[in-house]
C-alpha positions, -999 to +999 in steps of 0.1 A: +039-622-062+048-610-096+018-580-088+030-572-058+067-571-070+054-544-097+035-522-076+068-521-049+091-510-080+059-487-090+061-470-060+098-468-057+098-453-090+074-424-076+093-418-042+125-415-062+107-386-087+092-371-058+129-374-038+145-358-068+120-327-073+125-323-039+162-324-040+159-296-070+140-271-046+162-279-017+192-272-036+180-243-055+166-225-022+200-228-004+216-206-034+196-176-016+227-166+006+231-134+029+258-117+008+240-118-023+210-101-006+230-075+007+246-072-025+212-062-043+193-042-013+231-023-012+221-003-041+182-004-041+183+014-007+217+032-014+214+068-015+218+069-056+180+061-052+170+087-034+137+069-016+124+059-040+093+079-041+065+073-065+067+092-098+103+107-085+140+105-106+149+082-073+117+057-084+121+056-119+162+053-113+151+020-087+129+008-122+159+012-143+178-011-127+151-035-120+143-040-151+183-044-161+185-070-136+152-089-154+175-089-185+203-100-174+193-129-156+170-141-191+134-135-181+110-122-209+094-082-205+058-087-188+040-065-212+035-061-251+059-032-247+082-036-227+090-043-189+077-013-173+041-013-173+034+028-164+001+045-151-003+081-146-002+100-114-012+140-114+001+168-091-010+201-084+003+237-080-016+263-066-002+297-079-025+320-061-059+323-044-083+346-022-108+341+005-133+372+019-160+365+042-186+396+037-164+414+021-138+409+047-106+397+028-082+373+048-046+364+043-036+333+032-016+308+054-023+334+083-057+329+082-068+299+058-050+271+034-063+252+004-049+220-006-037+218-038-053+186-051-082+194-030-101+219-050-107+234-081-095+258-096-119+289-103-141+314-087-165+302-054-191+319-043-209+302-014-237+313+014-253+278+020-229+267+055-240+244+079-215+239+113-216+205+121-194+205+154-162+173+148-184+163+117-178+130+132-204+096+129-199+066+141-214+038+165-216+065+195-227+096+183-240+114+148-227+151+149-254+155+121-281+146+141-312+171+132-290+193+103-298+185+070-267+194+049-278+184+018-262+204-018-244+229+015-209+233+030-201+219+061-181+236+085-165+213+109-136+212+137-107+196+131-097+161+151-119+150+179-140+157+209-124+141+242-152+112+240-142+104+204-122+076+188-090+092+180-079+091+143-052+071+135-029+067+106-005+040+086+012+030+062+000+017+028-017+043+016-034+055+054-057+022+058-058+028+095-082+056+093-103+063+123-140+082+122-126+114+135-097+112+102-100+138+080-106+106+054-134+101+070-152+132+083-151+144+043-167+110+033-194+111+066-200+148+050-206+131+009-226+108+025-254+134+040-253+149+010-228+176+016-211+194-018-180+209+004-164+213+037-143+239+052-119+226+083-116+250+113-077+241+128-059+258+151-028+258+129-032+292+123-008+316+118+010+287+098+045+275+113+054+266+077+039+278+048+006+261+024+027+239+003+026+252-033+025+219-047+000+190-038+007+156-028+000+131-058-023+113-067-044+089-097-075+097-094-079+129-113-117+133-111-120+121-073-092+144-064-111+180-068-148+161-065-156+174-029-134+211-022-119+218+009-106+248+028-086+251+060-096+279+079-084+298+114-115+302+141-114+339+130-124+330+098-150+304+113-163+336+141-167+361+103-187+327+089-211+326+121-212+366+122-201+361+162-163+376+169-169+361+201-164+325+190-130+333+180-111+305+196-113+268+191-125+261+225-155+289+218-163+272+184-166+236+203-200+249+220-213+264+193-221+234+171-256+227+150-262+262+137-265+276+094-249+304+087-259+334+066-224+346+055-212+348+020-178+331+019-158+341-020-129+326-028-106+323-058-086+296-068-061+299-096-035+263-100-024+238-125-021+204-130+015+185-141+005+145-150+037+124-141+043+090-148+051+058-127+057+028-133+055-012-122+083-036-135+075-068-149+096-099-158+083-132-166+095-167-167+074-192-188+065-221-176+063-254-194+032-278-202+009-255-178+024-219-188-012-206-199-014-203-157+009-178-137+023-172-100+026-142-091+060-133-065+055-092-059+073-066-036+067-026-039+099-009-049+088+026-038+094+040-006+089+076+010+117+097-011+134+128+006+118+148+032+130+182+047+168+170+036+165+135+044+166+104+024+139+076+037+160+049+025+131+021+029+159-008+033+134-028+052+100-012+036+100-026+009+143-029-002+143-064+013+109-075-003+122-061-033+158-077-032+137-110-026+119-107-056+149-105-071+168-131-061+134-155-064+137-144-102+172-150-107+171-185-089+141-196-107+158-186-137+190-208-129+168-240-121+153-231-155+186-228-174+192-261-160+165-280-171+140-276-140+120-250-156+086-247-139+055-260-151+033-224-146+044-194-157+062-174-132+055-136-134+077-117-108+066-081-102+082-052-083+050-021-079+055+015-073+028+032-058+024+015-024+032+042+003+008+062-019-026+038-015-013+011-033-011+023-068+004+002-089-007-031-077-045-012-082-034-004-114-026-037-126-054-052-111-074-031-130-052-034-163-044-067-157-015-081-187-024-116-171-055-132-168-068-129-133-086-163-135-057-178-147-039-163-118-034-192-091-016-169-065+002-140-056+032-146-027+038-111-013+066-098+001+068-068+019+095-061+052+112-093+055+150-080+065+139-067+105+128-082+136+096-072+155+111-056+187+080-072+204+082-108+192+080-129+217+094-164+206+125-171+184+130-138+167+155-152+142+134-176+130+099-165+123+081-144+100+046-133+102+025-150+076-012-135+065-038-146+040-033-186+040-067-192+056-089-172+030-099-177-002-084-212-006-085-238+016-053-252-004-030-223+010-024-230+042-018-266+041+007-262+015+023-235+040+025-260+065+041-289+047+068-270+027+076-248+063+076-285+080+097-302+053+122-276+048+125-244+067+111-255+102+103-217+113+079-201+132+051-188+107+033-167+135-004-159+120-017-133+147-022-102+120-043-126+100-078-118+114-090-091+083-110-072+116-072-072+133-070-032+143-035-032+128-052-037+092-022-051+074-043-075+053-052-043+037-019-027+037+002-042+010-003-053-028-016-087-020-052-068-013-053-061-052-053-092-058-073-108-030-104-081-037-101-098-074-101-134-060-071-142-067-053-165-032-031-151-015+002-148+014+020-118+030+049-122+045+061-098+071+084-089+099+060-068+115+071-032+124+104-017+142+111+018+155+123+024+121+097+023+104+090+048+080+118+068+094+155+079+079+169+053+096+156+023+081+193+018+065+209-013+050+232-016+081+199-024+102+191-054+086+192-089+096+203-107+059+210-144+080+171-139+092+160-125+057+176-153+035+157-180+054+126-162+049+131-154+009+143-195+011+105-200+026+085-179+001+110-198-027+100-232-016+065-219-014+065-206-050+081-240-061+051-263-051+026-238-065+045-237-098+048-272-103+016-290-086-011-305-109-037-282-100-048-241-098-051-231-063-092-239-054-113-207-050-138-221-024-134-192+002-151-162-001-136-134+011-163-114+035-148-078+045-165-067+074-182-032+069-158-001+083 
């Protein structure tokens, strides 16, 4: 009797811990309120910002008061120096350049274009062409089929033929890129051994001039590694000696032929290395702060385009303000005695719209260990509703990642989304083959390619996306506070539970 008496008051003693804890995160998570995430995601996607773009006053502005914010609120800089952690990013001007074919001089923008960042600068002298029709290989058809293109230019028509996938493009760095993508016609062309390729397009005479300066980018020796040139068909007719193919529908039937023209061109440009930056603030944890959970968001966005600000209120603002007000909660609890047991390391990234810069970047540089790293909670477009959702659309988010890697993650998804939030966590873009690609599409892929577990969360997309109008006004903040309160209760059990995330998972990307 006296036993069983003991182990009754034994485990009244543990429900009453475990009814406390959970009390703490309950009362915590209900400080994430609607006006105080429209108070922050007011002024990161207020016009003073500009868009945000990578490597931009508008960016670095954003980082500014990011980093203020980490301050203020008590948590410690996330590097030796500081908490900014910056990587470089490089941009090209062209200031002039040439192209003859024979002899035959052409003008530029009239009759060809170079990309900035996609050659080098200096003289070209070249008489070794191959035309490889759409330069296109895939499971159908091998446009290089019999041509061997080895240490030669390719010439090659830009887009598709009308039995072709179509190429297709995204956000997050273009990770929906289709075989007939410029992406992947130049990579088709490295891989049979090509050294350069020249684009016939019919965007000739140019509506709007060759852009003097280059879009960024951060790796310098990849950037100028395989040159390019836009040319008219004119151009392409000199190259094949034959005026008569002097039209884009003429050049589709002449495919699978070398040419014995001497193409010279000159190339004269520099190159300005910017800086950009991820910001870093960290919360130590307590008898397991040697191991770290990672709450990210990308603060970048697309920046000002022909006059237009791209505010990026939903992509990534309200991932960002999240981040935020994840920090500055966890640092209350803290303040008040509930500090958590692993290290909380909350990150906002620049980069994203890019290819995912900075989350690459620390990946690569990481100030945390990686293996120490028990998972990164993601948070990118949480403030919208999928136009398309079908069930309760104020009260779901898309959730990606649980089921890979760990076999830990998605029960404790489950149990904290059954015990506190009751929403819908709708997994449909979870399958890494989806054709939407989104696995691949935010920072959570740096860290999954390194092992580390995993979970997105995500509205899915709206007709604003990536568009001017993704403004503050649009966003839902009674939808996007119980989300943040979901990823908070999330990062609270893996904070405080005895034991890393298990690795048991492997994560098996099918071939492309």
């Amino acid at each position: 009797m006296k036993r069983l008496f003991l182990g009754s008051l034994m485990l009244l003693s543990v429900s009453a811990f475990a009814q406390t804890k959970t009390d703490f995160a309950a009362r915590y998570a209900s400080e994430i309120k609607p006006a105080d995430l429209r108070e922050k995601l007011t002024i990161i996607a207020g016009a003073e910002m500009q868009g945000r773009e990578t490597a931009t006053p508008g960016q670095k502005r954003a980082a500014a008061f990011i980093e203020d914010f980490f301050k203020r609120i008590g948590l410690q800089p996330g590097t030796p120096t500081g908490y900014q952690l910056p990587y470089p990013v490089f941009q090209d001007t062209l200031l002039g350049s040439s192209l003859s074919v024979n002899g035959q001089a052409f003008k530029s923008d009239e009759a060809y274009a170079f990309s900035p960042a996609g050659i080098t600068a200096g003289e070209w002298k070249i008489n070794n062409i191959v035309f490889a029709g759409y330069g296109i290989v895939d499971s159908m058809h091998n446009d290089y089929d019999g041509l061997d293109v080895k240490d030669k230019w390719v010439m090659i028509l830009d887009g598709t033929a009308t039995d072709a996938p179509a190429p297709t493009s995204g956000g997050g760095g273009g990770f929906r890129r289709g075989p007939g993508s410029a992406f992947a016609k130049a990579a088709s062309a490295r891989a049979k051994g090509a050294i350069g390729m020249i684009v016939i397009t019919k965007d000739f005479p140019r509506r709007q001039p060759m852009a003097l300066k280059g879009n960024m980018y951060v790796n310098r020796t990849a950037a100028t590694s395989f040159p390019s040139v836009s040319v008219s068909p004119a151009v392409a007719a000199a190259i094949l000696n034959n005026t008569s193919l002097n039209s884009f529908d003429a050049l589709k039937a002449a495919a699978k032929q070398t040419a014995t023209s001497t193409v010279q061109f000159n190339v004269a440009k520099q190159t300005q290395t910017l800086e950009s930056t991820d910001v870093i603030g960290v919360l130590p944890g307590t008898d397991k702060k040697d191991e770290y959970v990672f709450v990210t968001g990308h603060y970048d966005h697309l920046g000002i385009r022909n006059g237009q600000i791209y505010y990026g209120a939903d992509d990534d603002g309200s991932g960002t303000t999240a981040v935020l007000e994840l920090a500055q909660t966890f640092a209350k609890a803290a303040k008040e005695g509930h500090r958590p047991r692993r290290t909380m390391v909350f990150m906002t990234v620049s980069g994203e719209e890019e290819g995912l810069w900075g989350s690459e970047f620390y990946s690569n540089h990481p100030v945390f260990p990686l293996e120490k790293t028990s998972v990164d909670l993601n948070i990118d477009m949480i403030g919208r509703i999928d136009p398309s959702y079908k069930g309760d659309s104020t009260n779901y988010v898309y959730s990606i990642g649980e089921d890979k890697l760990s076999s830990d993650l998605q029960p404790i998804t489950d149990d904290v989304n059954s015990r506190y939030m009751h929403m819908e966590l709708d997994r449909r873009y979870n399958d890494i083959t989806d054709p939407n690609r989104f696995y691949y599409r935010s920072d959570h892929y740096n860290f999954a390619r390194k092992g580390v577990p995993i979970i997105f969360y995500f509205n899915g997309v709206h007709p604003d996306y990536h568009r001017p109008t993704d403004t503050v006004d649009k966003i839902n903040f009674d939808v996007m506070s119980k989300r943040a309160q979901l990823v908070f209760h999330t990062a609270w059990v893996m904070a405080n539970r005895d034991e890393m995330l298990k690795r048991d998972i492997p994560l098996n990307i099918p071939p492309r």
